[in-house]
CHARMM-style PDB file with segment names, atoms N, HN, CA, C and O in Angstrom:
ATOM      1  N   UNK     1      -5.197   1.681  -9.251  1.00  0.00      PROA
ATOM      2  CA  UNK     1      -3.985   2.071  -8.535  1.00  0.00      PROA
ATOM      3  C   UNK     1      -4.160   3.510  -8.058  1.00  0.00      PROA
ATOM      4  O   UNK     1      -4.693   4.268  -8.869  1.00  0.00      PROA
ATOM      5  N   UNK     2      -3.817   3.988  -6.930  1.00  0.00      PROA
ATOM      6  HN  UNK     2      -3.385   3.372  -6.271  1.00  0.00      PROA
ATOM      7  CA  UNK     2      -3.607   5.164  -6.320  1.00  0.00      PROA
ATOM      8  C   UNK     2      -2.364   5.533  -5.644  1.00  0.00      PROA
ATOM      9  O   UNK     2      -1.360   4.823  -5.587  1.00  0.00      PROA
ATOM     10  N   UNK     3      -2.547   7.021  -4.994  1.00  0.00      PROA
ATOM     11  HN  UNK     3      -3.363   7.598  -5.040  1.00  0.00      PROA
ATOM     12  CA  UNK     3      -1.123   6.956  -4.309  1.00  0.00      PROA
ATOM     13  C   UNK     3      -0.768   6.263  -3.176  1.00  0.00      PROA
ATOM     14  O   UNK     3       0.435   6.195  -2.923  1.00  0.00      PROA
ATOM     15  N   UNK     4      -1.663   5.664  -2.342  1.00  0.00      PROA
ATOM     16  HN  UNK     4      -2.640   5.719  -2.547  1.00  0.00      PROA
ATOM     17  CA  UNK     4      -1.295   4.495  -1.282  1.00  0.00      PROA
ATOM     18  C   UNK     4      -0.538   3.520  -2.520  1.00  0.00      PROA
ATOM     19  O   UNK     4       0.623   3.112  -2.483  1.00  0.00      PROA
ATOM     20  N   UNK     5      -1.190   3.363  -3.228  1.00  0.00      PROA
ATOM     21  HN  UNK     5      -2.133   3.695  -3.259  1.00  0.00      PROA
ATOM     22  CA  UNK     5       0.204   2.155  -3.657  1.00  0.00      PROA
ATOM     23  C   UNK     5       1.715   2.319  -3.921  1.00  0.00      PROA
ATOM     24  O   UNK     5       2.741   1.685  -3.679  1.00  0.00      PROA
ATOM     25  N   UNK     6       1.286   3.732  -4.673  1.00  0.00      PROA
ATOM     26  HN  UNK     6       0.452   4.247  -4.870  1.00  0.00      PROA
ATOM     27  CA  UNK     6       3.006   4.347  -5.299  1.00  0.00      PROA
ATOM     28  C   UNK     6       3.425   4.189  -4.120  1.00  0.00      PROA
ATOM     29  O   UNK     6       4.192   3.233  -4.010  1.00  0.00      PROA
ATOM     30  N   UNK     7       3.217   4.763  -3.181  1.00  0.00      PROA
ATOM     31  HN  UNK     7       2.593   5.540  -3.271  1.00  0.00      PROA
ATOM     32  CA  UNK     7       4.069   5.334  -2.016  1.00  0.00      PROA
ATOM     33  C   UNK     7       4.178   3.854  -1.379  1.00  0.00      PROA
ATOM     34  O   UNK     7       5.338   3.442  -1.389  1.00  0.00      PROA
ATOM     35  N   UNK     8       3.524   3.236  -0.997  1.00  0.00      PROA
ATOM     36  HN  UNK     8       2.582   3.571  -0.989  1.00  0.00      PROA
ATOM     37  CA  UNK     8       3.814   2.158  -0.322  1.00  0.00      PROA
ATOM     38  C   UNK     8       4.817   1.347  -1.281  1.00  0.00      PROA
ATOM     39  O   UNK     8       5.739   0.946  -0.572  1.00  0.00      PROA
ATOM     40  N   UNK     9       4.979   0.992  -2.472  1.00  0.00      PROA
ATOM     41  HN  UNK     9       4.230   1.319  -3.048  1.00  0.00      PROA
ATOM     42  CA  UNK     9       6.032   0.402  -3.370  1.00  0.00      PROA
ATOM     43  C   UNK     9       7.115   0.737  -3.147  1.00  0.00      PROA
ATOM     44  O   UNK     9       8.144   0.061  -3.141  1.00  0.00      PROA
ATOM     45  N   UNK    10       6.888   2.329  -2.851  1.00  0.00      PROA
ATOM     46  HN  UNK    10       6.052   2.878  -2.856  1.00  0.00      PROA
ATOM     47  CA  UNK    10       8.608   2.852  -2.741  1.00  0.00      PROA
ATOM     48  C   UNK    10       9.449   2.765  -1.103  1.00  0.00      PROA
ATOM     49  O   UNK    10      10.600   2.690  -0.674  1.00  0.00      PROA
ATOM     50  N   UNK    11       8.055   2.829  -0.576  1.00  0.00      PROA
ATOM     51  HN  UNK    11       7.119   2.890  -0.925  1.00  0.00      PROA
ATOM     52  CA  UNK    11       8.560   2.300   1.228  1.00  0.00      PROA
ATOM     53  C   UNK    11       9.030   1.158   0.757  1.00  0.00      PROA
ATOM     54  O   UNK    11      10.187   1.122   0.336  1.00  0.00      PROA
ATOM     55  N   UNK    12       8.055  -0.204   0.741  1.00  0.00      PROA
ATOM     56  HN  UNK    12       7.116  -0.175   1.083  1.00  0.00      PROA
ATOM     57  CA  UNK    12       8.757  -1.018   0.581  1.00  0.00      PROA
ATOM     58  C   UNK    12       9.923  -1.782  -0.112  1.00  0.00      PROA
ATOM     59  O   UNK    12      10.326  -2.863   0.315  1.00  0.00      PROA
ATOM     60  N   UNK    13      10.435  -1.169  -1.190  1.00  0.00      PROA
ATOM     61  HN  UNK    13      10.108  -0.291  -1.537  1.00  0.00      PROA
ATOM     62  CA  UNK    13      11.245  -1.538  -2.001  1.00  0.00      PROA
ATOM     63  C   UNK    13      12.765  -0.199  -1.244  1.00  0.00      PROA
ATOM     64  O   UNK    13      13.949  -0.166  -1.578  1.00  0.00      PROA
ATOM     65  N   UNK    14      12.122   0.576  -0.337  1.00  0.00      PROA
ATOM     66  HN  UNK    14      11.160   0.550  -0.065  1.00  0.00      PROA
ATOM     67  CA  UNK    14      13.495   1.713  -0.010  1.00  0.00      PROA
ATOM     68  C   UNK    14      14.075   0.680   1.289  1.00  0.00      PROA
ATOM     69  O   UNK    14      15.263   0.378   1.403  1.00  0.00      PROA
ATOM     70  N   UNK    15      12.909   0.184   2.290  1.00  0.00      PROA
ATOM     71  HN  UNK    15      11.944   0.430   2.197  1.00  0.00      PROA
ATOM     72  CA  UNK    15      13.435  -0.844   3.328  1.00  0.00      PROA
ATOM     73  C   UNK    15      13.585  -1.955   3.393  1.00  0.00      PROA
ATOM     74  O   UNK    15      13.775  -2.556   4.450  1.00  0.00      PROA
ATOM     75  N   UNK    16      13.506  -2.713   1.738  1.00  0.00      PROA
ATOM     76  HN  UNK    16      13.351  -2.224   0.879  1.00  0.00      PROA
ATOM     77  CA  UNK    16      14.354  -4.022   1.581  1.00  0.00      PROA
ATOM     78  C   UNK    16      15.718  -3.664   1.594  1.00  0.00      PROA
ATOM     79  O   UNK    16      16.603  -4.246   2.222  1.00  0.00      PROA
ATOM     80  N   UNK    17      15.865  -2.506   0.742  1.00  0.00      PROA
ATOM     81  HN  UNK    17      15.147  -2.034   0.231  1.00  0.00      PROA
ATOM     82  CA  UNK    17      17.470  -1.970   0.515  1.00  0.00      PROA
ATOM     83  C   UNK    17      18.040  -1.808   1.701  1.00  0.00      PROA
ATOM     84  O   UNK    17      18.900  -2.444   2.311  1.00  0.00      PROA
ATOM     85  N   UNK    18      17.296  -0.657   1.977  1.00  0.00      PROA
ATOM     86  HN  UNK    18      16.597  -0.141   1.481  1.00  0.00      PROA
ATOM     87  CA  UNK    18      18.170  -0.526   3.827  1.00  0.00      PROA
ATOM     88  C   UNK    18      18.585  -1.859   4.798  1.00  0.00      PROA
ATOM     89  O   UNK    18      19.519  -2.049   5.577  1.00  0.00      PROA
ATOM     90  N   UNK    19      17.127  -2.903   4.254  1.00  0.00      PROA
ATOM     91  HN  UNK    19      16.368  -2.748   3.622  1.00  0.00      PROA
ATOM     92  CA  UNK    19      17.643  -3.700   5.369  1.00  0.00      PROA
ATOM     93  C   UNK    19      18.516  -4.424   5.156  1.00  0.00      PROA
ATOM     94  O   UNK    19      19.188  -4.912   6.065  1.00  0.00      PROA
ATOM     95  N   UNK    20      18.764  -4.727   3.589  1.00  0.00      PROA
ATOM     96  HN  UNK    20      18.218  -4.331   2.851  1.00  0.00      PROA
ATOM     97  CA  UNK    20      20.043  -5.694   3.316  1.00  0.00      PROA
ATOM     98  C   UNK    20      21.066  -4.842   3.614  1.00  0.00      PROA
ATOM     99  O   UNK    20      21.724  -5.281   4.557  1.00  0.00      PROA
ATOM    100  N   UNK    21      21.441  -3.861   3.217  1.00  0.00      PROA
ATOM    101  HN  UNK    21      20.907  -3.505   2.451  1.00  0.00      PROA
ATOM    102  CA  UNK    21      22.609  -2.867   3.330  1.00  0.00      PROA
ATOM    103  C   UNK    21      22.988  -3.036   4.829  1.00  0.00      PROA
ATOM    104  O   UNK    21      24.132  -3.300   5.198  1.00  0.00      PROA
ATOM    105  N   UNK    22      21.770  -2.835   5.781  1.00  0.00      PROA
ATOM    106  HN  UNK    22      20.840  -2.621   5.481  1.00  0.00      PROA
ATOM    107  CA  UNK    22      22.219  -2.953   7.286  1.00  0.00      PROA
ATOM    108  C   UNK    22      22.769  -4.599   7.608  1.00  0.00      PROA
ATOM    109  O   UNK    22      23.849  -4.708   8.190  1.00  0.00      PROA
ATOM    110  N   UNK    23      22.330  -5.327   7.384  1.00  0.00      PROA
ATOM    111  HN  UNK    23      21.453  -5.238   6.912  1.00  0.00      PROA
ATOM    112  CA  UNK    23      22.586  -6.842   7.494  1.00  0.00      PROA
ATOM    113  C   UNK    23      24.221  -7.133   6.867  1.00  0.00      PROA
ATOM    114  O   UNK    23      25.042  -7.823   7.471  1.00  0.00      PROA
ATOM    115  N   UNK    24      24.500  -6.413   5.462  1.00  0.00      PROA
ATOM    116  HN  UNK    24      23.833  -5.852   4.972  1.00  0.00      PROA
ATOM    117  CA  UNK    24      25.943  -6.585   4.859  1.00  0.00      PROA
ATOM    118  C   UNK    24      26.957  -6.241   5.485  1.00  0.00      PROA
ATOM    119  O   UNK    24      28.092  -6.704   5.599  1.00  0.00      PROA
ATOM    120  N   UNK    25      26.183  -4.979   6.063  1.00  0.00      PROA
ATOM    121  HN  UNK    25      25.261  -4.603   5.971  1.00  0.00      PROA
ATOM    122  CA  UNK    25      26.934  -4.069   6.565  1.00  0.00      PROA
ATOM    123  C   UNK    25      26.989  -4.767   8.702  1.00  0.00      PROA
ATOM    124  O   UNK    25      27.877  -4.910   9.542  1.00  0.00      PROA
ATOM    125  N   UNK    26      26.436  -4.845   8.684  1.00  0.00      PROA
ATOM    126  HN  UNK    26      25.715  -4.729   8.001  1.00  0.00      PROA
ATOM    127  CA  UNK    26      26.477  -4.828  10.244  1.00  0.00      PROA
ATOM    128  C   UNK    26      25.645  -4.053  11.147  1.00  0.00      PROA
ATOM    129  O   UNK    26      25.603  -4.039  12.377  1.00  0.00      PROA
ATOM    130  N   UNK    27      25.230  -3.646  10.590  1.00  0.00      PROA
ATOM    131  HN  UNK    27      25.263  -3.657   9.590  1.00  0.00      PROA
ATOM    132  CA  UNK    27      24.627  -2.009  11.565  1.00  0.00      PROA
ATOM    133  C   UNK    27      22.945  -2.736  11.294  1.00  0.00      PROA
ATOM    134  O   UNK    27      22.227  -2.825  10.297  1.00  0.00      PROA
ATOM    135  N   UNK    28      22.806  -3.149  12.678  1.00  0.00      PROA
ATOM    136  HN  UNK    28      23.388  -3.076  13.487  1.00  0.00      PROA
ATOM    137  CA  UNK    28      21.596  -3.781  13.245  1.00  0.00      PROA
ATOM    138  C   UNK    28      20.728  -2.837  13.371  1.00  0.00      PROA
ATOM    139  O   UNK    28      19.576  -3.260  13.270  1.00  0.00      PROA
ATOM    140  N   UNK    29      20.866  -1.093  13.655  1.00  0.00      PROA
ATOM    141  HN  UNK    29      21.801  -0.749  13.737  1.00  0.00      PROA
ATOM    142  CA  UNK    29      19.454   0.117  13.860  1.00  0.00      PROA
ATOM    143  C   UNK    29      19.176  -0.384  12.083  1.00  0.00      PROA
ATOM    144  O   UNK    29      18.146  -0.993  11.795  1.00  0.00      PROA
ATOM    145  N   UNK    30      20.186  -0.046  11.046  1.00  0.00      PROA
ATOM    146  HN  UNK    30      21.022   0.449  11.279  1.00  0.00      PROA
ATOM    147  CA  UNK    30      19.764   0.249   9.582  1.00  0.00      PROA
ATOM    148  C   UNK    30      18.555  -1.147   8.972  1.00  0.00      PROA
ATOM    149  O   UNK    30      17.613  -1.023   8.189  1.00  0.00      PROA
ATOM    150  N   UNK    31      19.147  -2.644   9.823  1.00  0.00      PROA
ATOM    151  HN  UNK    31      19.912  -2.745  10.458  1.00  0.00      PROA
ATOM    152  CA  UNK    31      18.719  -3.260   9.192  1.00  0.00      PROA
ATOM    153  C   UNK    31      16.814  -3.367  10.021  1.00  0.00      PROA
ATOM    154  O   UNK    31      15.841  -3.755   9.375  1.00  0.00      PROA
ATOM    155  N   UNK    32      16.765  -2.976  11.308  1.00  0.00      PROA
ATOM    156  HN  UNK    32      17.556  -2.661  11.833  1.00  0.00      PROA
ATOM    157  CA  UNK    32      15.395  -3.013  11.899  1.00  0.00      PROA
ATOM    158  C   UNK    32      14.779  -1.429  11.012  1.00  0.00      PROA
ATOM    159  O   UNK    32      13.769  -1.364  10.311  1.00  0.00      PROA
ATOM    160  N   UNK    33      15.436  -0.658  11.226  1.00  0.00      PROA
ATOM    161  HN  UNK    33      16.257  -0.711  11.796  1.00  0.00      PROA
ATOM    162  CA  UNK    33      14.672   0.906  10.385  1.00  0.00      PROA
ATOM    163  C   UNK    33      14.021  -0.108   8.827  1.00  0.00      PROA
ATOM    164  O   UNK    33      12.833  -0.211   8.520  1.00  0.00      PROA
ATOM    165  N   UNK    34      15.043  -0.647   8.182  1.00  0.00      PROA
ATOM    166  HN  UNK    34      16.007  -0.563   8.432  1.00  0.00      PROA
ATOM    167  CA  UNK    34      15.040  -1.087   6.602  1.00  0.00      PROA
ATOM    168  C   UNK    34      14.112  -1.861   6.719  1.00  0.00      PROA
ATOM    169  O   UNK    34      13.684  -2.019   5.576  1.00  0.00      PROA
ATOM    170  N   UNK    35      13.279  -2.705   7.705  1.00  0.00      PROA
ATOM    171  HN  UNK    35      13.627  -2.577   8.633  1.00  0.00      PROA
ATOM    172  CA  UNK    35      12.175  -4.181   7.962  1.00  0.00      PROA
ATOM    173  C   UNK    35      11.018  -2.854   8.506  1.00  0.00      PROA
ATOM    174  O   UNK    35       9.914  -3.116   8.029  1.00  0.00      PROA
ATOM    175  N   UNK    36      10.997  -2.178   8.940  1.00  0.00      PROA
ATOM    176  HN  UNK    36      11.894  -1.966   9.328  1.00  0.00      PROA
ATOM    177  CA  UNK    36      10.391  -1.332   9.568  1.00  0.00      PROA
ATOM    178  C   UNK    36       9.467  -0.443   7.981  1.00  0.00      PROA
ATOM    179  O   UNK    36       8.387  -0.523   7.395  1.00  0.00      PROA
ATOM    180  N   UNK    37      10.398   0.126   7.919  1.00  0.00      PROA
ATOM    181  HN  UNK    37      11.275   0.191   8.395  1.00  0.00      PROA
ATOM    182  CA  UNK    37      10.078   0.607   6.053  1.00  0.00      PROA
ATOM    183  C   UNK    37       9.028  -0.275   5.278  1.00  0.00      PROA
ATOM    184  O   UNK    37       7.882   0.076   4.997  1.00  0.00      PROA
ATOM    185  N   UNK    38       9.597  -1.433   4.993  1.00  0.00      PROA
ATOM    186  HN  UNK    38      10.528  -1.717   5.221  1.00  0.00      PROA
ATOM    187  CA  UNK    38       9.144  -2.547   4.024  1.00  0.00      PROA
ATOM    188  C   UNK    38       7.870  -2.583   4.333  1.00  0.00      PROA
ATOM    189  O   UNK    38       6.990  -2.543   3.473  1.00  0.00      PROA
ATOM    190  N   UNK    39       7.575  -2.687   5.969  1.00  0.00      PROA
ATOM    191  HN  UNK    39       8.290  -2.720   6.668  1.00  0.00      PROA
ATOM    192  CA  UNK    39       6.060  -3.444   6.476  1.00  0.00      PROA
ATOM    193  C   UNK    39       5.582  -1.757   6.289  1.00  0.00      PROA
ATOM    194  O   UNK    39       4.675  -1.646   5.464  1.00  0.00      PROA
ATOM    195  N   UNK    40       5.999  -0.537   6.864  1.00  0.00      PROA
ATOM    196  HN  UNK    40       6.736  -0.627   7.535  1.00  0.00      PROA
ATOM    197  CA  UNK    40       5.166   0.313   6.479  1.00  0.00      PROA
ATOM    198  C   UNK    40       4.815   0.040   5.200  1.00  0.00      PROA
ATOM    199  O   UNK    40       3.800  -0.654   5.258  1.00  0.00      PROA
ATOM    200  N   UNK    41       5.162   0.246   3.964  1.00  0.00      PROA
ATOM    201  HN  UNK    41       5.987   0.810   3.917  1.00  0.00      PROA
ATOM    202  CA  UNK    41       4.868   0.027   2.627  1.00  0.00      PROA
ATOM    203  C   UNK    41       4.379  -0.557   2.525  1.00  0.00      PROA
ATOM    204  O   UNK    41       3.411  -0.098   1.918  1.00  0.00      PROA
ATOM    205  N   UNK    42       4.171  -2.163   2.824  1.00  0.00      PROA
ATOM    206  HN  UNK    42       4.957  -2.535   3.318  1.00  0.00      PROA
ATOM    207  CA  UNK    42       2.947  -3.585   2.987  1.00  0.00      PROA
ATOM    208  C   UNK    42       1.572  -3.009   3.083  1.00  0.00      PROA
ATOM    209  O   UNK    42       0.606  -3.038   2.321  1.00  0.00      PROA
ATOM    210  N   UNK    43       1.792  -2.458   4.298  1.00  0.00      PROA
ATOM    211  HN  UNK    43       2.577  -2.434   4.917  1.00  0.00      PROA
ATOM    212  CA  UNK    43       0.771  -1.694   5.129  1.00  0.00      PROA
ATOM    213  C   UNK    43      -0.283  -0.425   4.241  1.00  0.00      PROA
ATOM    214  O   UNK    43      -1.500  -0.248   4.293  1.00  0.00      PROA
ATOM    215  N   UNK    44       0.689   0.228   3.535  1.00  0.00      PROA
ATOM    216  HN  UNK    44       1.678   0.084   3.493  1.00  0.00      PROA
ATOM    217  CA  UNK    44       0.025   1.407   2.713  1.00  0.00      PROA
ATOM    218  C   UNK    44      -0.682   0.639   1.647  1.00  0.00      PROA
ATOM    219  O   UNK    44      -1.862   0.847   1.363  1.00  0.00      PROA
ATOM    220  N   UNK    45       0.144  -0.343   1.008  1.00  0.00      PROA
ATOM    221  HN  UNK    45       1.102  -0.512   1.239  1.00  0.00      PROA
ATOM    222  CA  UNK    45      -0.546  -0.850  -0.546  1.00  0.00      PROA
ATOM    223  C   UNK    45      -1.973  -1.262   0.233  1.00  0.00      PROA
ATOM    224  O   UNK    45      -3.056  -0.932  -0.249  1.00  0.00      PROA
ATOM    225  N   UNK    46      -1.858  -2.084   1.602  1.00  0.00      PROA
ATOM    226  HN  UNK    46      -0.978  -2.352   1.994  1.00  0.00      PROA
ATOM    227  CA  UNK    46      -2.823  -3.065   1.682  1.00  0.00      PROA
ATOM    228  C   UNK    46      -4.376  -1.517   1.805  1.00  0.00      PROA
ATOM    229  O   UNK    46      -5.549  -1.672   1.463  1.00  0.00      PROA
ATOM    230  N   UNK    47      -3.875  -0.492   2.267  1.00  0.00      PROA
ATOM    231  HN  UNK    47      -2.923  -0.366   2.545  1.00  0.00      PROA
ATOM    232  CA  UNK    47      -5.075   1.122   2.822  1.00  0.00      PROA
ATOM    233  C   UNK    47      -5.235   1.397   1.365  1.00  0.00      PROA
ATOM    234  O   UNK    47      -6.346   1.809   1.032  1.00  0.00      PROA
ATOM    235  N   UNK    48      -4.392   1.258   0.493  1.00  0.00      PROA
ATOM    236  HN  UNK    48      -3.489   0.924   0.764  1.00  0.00      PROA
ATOM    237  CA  UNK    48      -4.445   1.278  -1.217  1.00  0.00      PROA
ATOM    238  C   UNK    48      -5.601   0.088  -1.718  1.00  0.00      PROA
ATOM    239  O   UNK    48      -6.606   0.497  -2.299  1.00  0.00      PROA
ATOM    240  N   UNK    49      -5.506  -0.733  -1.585  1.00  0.00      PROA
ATOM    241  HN  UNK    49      -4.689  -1.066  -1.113  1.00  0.00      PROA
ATOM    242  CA  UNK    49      -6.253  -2.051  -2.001  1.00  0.00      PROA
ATOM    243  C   UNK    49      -7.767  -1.588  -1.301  1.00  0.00      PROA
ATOM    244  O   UNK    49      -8.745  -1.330  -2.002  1.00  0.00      PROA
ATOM    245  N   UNK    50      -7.784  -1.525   0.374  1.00  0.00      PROA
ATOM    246  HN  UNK    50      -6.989  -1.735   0.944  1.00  0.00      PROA
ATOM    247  CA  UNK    50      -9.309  -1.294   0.555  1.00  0.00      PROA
ATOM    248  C   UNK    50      -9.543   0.394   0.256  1.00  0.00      PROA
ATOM    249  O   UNK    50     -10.699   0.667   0.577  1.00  0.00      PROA
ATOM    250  N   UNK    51      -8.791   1.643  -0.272  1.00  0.00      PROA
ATOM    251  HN  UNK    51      -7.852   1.421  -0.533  1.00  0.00      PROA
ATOM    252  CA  UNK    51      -9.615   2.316  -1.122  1.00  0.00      PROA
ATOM    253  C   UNK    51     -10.242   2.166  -2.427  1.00  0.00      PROA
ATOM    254  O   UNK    51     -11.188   2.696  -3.008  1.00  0.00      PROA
ATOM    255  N   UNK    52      -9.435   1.310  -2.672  1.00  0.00      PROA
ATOM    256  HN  UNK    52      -8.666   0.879  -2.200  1.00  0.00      PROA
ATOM    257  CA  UNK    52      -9.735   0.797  -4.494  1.00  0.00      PROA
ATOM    258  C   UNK    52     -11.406   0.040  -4.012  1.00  0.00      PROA
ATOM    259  O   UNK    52     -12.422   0.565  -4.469  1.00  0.00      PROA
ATOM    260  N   UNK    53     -11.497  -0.960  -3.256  1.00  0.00      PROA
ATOM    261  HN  UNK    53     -10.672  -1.386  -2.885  1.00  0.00      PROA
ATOM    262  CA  UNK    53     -12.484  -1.885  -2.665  1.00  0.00      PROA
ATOM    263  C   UNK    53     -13.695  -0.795  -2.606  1.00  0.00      PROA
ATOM    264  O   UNK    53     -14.684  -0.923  -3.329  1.00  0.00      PROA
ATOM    265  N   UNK    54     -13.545   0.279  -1.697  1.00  0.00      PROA
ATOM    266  HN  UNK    54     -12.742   0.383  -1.110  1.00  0.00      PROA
ATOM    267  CA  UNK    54     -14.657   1.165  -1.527  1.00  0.00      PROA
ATOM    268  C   UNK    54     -15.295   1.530  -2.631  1.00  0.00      PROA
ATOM    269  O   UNK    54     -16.429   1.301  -3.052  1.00  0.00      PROA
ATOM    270  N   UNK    55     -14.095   2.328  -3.166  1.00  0.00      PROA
ATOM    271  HN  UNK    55     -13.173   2.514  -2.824  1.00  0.00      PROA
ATOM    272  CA  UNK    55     -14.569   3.240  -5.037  1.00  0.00      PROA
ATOM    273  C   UNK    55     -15.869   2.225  -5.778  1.00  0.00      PROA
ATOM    274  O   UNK    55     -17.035   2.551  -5.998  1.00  0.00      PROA
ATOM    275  N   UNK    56     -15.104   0.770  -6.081  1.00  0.00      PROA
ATOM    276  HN  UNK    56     -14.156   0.505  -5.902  1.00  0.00      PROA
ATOM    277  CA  UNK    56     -16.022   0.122  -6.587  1.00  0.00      PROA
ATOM    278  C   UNK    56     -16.748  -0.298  -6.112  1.00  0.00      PROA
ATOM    279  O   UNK    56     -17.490  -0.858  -6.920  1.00  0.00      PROA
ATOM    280  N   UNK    57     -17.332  -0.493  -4.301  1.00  0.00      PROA
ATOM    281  HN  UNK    57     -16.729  -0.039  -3.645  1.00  0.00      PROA
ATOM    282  CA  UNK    57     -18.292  -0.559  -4.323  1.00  0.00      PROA
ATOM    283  C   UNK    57     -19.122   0.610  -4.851  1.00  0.00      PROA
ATOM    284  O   UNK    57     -20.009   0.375  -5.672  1.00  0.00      PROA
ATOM    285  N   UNK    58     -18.897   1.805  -4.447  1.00  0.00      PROA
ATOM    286  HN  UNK    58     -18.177   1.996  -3.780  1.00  0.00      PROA
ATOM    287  CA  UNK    58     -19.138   3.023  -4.502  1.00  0.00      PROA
ATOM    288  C   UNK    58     -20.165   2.562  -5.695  1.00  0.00      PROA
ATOM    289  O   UNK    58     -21.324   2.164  -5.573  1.00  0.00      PROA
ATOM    290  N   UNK    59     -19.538   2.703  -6.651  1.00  0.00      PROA
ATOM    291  HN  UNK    59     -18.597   3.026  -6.750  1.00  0.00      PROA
ATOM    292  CA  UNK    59     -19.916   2.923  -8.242  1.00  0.00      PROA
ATOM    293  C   UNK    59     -20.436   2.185  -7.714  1.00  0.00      PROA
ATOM    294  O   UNK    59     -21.031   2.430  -6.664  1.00  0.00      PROA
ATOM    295  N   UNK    60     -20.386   0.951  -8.299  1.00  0.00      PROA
ATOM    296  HN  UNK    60     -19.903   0.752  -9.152  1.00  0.00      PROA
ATOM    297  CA  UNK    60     -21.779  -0.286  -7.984  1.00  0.00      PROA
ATOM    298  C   UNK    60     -22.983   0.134  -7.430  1.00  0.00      PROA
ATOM    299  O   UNK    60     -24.010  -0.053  -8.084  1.00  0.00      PROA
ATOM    300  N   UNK    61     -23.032   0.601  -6.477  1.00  0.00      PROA
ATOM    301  HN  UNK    61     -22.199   0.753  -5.946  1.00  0.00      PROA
ATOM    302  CA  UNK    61     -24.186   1.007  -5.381  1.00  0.00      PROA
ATOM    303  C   UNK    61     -24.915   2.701  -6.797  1.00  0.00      PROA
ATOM    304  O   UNK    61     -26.101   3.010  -6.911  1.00  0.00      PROA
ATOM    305  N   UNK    62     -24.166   3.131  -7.284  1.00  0.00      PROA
ATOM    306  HN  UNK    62     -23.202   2.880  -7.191  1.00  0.00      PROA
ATOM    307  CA  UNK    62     -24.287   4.008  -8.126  1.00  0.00      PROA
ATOM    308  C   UNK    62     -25.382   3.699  -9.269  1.00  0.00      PROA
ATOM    309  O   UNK    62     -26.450   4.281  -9.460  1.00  0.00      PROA
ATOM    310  N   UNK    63     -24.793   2.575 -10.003  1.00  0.00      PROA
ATOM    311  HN  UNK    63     -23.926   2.102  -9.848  1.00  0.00      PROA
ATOM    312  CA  UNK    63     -25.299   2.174 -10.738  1.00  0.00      PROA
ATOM    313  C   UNK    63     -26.549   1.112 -10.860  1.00  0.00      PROA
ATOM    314  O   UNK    63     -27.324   0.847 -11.779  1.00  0.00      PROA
ATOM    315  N   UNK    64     -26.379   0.578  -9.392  1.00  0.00      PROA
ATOM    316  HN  UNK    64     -25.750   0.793  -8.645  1.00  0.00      PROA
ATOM    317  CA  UNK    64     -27.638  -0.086  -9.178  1.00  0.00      PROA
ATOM    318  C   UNK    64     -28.935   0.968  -8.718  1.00  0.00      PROA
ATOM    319  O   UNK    64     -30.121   0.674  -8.873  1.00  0.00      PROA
ATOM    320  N   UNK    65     -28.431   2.268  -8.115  1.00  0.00      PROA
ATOM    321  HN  UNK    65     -27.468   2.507  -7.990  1.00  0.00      PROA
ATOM    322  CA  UNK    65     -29.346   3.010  -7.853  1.00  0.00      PROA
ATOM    323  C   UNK    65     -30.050   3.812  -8.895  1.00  0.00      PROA
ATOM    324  O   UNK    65     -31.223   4.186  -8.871  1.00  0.00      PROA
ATOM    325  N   UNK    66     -28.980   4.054  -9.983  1.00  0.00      PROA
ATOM    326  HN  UNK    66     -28.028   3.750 -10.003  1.00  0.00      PROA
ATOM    327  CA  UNK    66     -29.721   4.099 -11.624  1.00  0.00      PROA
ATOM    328  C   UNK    66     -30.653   3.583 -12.030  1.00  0.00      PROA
ATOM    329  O   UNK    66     -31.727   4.069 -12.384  1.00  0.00      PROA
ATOM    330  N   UNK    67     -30.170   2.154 -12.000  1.00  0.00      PROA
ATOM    331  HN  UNK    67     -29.297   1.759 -11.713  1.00  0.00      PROA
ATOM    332  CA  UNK    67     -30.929   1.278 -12.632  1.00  0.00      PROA
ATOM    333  C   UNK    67     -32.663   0.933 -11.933  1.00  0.00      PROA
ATOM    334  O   UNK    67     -33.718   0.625 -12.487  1.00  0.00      PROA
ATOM    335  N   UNK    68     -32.404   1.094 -10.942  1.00  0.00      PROA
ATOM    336  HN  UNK    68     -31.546   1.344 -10.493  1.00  0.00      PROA
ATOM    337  CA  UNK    68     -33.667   1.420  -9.956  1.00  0.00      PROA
ATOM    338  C   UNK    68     -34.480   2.446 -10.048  1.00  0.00      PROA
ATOM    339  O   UNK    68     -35.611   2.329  -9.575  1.00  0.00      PROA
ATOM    340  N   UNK    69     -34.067   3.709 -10.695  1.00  0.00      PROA
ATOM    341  HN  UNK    69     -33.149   3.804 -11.079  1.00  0.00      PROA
ATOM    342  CA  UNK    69     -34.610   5.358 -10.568  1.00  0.00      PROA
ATOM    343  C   UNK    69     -35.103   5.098 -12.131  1.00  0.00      PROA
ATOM    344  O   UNK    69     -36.100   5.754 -12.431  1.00  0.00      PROA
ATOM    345  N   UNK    70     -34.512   4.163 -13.279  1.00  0.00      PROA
ATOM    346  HN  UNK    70     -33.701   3.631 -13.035  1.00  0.00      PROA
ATOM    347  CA  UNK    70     -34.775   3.986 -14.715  1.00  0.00      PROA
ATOM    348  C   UNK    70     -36.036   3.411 -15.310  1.00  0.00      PROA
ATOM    349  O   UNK    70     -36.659   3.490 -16.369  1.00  0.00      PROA
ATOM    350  N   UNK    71     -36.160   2.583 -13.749  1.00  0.00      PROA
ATOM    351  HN  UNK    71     -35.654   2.518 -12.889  1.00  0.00      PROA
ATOM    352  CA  UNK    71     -37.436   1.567 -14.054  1.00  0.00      PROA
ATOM    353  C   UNK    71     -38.496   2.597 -13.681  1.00  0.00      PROA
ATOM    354  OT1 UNK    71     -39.690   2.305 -13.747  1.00  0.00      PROA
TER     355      UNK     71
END
C-alpha cells in the first residue's frame, strides 16, 4: 500500500458521498462533481496498484541479479 491508495480511498469514498447527497438533494453539479471524485480515486488506487507492480518487479530483477553475481 502507498499514498496513491490512501488518497485515492478518500477521493473515492468523499465522491460517493457527494454524489448521493447531490442526487437526495437535487443539485445535479454536486452529484456529477461527487461521480467525478469517485472515478478520480478509482483512477489513483489503480497508479497505486501499477507502483506497487513496478517495486516488485524492481526487487525481483534485484535479486535475480544477486543470485547471478553469487554464482
Amino acid at each position: 500500500m502507498n499514498k496513491d491508495h490512501i488518497k485515492g480511498a478518500t477521493n473515492e469514498v468523499t465522491g460517493e458521498i457527494k454524489e448521493r447527497v447531490g442526487r437526495m438533494t437535487g443539485d445535479k453539479s454536486l452529484e456529477v462533481k461527487g461521480h467525478a471524485r469517485e472515478l478520480k480515486g478509482k483512477l489513483q488506487q489503480r497508479v497505486g496498484d501499477a507502483k506497487d507492480d513496478i517495486r516488485e518487479e524492481r526487487e525481483l530483477d534485484r535479486e535475480i541479479d544477486k543470485k547471478d553475481l553469487d554464482r
